[in-house]
C-alpha positions in Angstrom: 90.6 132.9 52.0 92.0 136.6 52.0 94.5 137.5 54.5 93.9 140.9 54.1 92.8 140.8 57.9 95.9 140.0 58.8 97.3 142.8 57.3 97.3 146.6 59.3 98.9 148.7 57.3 101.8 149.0 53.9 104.5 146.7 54.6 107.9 148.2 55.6 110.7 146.2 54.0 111.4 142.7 52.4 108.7 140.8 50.7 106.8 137.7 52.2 104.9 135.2 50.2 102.1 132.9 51.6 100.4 130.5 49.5 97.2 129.5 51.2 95.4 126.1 51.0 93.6 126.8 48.3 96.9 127.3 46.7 96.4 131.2 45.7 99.1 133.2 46.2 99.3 136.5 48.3 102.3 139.0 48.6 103.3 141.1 51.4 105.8 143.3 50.2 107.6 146.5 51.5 109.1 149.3 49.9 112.2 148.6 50.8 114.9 145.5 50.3 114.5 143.6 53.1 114.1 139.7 53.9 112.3 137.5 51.7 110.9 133.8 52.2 107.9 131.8 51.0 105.7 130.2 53.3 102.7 127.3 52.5 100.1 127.6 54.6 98.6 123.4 55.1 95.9 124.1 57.1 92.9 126.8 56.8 92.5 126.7 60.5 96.1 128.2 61.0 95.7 131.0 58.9 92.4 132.2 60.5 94.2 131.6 63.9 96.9 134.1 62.7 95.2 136.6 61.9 94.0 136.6 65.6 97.2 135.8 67.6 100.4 135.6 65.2 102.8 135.5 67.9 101.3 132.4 69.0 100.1 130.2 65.7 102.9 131.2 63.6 105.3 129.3 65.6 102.5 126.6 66.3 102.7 126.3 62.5 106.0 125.7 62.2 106.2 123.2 64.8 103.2 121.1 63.4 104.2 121.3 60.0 101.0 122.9 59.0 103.7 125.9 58.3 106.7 124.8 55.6 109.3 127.1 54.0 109.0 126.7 50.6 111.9 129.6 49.8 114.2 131.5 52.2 114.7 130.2 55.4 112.6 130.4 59.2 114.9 133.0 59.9 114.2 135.4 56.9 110.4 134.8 58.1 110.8 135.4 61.3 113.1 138.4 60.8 110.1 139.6 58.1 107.7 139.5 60.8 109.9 141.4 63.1 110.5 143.7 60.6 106.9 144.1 59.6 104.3 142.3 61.7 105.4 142.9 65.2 102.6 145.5 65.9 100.4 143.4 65.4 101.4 140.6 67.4 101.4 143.3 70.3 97.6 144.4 69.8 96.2 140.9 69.7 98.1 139.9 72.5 97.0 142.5 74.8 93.2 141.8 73.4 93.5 138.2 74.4 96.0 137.9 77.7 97.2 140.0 80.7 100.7 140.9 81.3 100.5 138.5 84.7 98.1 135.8 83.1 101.0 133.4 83.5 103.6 134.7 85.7 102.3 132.9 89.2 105.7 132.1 90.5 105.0 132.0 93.8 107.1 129.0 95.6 106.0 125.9 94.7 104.9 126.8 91.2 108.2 128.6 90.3 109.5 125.0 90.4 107.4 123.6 88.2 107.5 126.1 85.4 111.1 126.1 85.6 111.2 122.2 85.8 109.5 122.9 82.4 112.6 123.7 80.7 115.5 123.1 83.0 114.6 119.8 83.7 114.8 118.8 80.2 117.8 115.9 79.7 121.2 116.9 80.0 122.3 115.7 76.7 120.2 118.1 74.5 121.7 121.3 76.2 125.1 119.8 75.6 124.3 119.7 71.9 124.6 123.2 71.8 126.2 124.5 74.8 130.1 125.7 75.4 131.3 122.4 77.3 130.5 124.6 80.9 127.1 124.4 80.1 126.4 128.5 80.4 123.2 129.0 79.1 123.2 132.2 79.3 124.2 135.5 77.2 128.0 135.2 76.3 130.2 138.3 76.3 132.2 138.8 72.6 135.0 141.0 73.5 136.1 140.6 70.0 134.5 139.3 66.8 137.0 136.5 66.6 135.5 135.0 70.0 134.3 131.4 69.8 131.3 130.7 71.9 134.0 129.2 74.4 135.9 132.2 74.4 132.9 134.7 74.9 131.6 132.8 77.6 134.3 132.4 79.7 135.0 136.7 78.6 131.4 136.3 80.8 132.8 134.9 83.4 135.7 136.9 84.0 133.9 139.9 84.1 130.9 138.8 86.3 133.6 138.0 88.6 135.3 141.4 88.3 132.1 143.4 88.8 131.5 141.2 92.2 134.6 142.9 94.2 135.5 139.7 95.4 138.3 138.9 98.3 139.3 135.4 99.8 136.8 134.2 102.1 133.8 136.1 101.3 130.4 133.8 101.1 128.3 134.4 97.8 125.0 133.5 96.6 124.9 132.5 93.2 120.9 133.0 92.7 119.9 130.5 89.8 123.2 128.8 89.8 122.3 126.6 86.6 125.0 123.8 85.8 127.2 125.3 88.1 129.6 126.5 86.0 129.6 130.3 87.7 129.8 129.4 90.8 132.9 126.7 90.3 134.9 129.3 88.4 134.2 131.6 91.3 135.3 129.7 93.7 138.6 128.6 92.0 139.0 132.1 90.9 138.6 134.2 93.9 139.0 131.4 96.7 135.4 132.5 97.9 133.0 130.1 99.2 129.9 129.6 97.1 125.8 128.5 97.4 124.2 127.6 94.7 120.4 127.8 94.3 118.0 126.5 91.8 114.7 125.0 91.1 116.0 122.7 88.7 116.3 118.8 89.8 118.2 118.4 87.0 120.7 121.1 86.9 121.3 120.9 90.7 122.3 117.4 90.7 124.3 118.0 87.9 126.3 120.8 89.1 126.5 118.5 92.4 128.5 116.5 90.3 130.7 118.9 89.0 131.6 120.3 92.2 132.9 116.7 93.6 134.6 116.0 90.2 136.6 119.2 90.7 137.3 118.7 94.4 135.4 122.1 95.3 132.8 120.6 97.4 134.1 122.0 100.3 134.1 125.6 98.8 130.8 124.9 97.0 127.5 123.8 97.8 124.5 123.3 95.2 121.0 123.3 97.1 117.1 122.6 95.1 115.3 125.7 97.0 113.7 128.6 96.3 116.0 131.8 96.6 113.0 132.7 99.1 113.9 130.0 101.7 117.3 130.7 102.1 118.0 132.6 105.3 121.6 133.1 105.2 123.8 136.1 105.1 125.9 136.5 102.0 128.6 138.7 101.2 128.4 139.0 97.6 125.1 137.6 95.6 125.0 136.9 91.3 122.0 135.9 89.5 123.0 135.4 85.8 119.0 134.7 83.7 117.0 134.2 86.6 115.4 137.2 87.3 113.2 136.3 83.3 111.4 134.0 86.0 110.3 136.0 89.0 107.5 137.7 87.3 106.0 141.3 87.5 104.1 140.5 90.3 107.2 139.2 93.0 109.9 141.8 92.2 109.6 143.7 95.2 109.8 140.7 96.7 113.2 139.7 94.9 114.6 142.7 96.1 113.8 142.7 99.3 115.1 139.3 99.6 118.5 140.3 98.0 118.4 143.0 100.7 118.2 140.5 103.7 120.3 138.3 102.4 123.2 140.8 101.7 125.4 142.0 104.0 125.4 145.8 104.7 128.6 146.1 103.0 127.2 143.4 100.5 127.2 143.9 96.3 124.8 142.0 94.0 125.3 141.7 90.3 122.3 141.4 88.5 122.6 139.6 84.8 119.3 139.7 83.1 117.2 139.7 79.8 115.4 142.9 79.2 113.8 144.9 77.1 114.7 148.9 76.0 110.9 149.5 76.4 107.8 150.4 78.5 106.8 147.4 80.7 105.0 145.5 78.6 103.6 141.9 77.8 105.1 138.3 77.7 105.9 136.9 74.1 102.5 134.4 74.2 104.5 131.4 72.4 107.6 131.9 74.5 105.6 131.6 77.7 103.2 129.0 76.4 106.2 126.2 75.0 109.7 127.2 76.2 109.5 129.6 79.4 106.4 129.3 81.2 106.1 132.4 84.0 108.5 133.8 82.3 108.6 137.7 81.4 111.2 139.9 80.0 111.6 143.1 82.5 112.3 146.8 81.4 114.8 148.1 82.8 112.9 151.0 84.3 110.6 148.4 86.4 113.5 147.1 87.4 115.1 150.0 88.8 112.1 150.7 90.4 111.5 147.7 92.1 114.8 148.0 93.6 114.8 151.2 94.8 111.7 150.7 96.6 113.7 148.0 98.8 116.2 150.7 99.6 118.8 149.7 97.2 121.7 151.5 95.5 122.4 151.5 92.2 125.7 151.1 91.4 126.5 150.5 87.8 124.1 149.5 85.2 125.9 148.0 81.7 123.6 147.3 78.5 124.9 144.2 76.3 123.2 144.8 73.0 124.1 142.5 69.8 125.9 139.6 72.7 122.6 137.5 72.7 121.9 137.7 69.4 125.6 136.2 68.6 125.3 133.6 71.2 121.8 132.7 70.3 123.0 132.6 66.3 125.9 130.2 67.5 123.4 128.3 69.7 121.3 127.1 66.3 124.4 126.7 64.5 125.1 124.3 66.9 121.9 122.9 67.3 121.2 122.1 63.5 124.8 120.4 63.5 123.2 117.9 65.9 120.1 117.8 64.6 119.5 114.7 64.3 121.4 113.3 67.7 118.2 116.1 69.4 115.5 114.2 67.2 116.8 110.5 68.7 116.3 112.5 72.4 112.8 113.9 71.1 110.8 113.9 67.9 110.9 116.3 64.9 108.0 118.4 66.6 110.2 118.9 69.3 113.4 120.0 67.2 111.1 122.6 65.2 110.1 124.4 68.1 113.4 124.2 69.7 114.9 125.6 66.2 112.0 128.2 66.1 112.6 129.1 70.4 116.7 129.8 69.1 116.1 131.9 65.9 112.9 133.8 67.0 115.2 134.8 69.9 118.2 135.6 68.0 115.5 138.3 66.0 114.2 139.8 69.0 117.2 140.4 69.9 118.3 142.4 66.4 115.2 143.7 65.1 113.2 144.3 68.5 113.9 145.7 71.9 115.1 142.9 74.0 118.7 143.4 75.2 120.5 142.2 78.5 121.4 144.5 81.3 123.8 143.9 84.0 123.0 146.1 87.2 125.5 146.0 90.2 123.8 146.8 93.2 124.7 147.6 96.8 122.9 147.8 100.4 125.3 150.7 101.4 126.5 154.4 99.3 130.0 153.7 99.7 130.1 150.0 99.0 132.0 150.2 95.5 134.8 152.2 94.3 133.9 155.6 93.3 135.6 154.5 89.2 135.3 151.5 87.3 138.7 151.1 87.2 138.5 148.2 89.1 137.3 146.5 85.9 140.3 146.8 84.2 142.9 146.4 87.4 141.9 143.1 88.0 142.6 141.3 84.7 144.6 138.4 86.6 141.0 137.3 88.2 
């Protein structure tokens, strides 16, 4: 079978081998040095479904073994594709899906697709996690960091960008583990809610919070961000807003609205993309982040200005996923084997293929994280940032 269909056009760099069933041989191959790898194609069925939807079978491929490396490594495939291959990924997935298809997070189903993945046990997140459990985009001040290091740099400067003072009451919107929201409370002596839609994590972090004796500065709640009804002086959502969905961010930022005080500031941490809005990554949404969507930046703006926000500083982390998500599967394939006890093999090849395909977007394609600070009132934050840097004890 010829996968010349698959094919739209001269390769642009590194060289990709895929030996079909029949056991014929075909070359991609750019004209420039670029990555190389080898892949065996098992089953005829997969390589007709590529050449419709790529984004979607290659990874189903991999994690049904009807995909193998035979030379190179996933990541050299996956960054060939990027490299390559993306275009077409783009084309079939706007012939075969909407950008909304699966982004119905209204309440109620936001908890199940984020009991999805959240919900997962404990143990396999601590396989490759800093000990905090931040499963979110580390900061590398320097290329010397250790995860551990980078993600408490995070931290640190979440808290700085949140003008915190004694006493103030903040809303830590998807509060994960915990972790933020205990460090803020012991670093700023601020009293802290924590929301999530994540059994697991929630009882977890409940946990942590008595273990530390900070359950009287911090409470950990199971509820959607849209039941709350308090009034918050500060609010931080650190990789939550991936799971609102196109459809619901006017009504994320009307919420943060109401819930902030007029003198209140929200700091924004978030996935994005340097890019048009655009479509969900169809494997992504379909195995590891279901609802899920990665925003543009210009989308989000918009959303917020249209609740009457202000814009207050807006930071772009570029190559800080891509190390944490590299450090995340070096991690992972360390434990390997503790993961496949927890799970099965086909569960360990898609978590290995969610980590690296990730780590490429981030390099290769447009996906970057953006922190926007964002305020109810004009004169809110200092007119500088040299608050940043004056508050280095924090």
């Amino acid at each position: 079978m010829s996968v010349a269909p698959f094919l739209i056009g001269p390769m642009q760099t590194g060289r990709l081998v895929i030996l079909d069933p029949d056991g014929a041989e075909h070359v991609l191959e750019g004209s420039s040095p670029g990555p190389e790898a080898t892949i065996r194609i098992h089953d005829r069925r997969i390589l007709r479904r590529m050449m419709v939807l790529p984004d979607l079978y290659l990874g189903e491929g991999y994690m049904d073994g009807t995909l193998t490396i035979e030379a190179g490594t996933l990541y050299d495939v996956l960054d060939f594709y990027a490299c390559n291959l993306m275009p077409l990924a783009a084309t079939a997935n706007a012939r075969t899906a909407s950008s909304s298809s699966r982004q119905d997070n209204i309440v109620g189903t936001a908890q199940a697709n984020i009991a999805h993945h959240y919900d997962l046990n404990k143990s396999l997140f601590e396989l490759f996690l800093d000990p905090d459990l931040q499963y979110s985009c580390a900061y590398f001040a320097s290329s010397e960091d250790s995860l551990e290091d980078a993600q408490a740099n995070k931290k640190k400067w979440l808290t700085k960008k949140l003008l915190l003072e004694p006493g103030m009451r903040v809303l830590d919107i998807g509060s994960g583990w915990g972790g933020l929201a205990l460090h803020l409370a012991e670093a700023a002596d601020v009293e802290v809610v924590g929301v999530t839609l994540s059994k697991e994590q929630c009882s977890v972090a409940q946990d942590r919070a008595r273990a530390a004796g900070l359950d009287n500065k911090v409470t950990f709640k199971l509820l959607d961000y849209r039941e709350e009804d308090g009034q918050f002086d500060r609010i931080v959502s650190v990789g939550m807003f991936e799971h609102v969905g196109q459809a619901h961010y006017d009504e994320f930022f009307q919420k943060i609205s109401d819930l902030m005080t007029s003198d209140g500031v929200c700091l924004l941490h978030s996935i994005g993309r340097m890019a048009p809005p655009g479509l969900a990554v169809t494997w992504i949404n379909k195995y590891i982040f279901p609802g899920g969507y990665t925003p543009s930046l210009s989308e989000t703006i918009a959303a917020a200005e249209r609740a009457g926000l202000w814009i207050t500083d807006i930071e772009i982390l570029r190559l800080h996923y891509a190390e944490t998500l590299k450090e995340w599967h070096r991690r992972f394939q360390l434990n390997r084997d503790k993961a496949k006890s927890l799970y099965d093999e086909r569960f360990c090849r898609m978590w290995e293929f969610y980590l690296q395909i990730c780590e490429v977007a981030f390099r290769r394609l447009n996906w970057m994280v953006f922190q926007v600070q964002i305020s109810n009132a004009l004169e809110t934050v200092p007119l500088t940032r040299s608050y940043l840097t004056q508050r280095d004890s924090e």
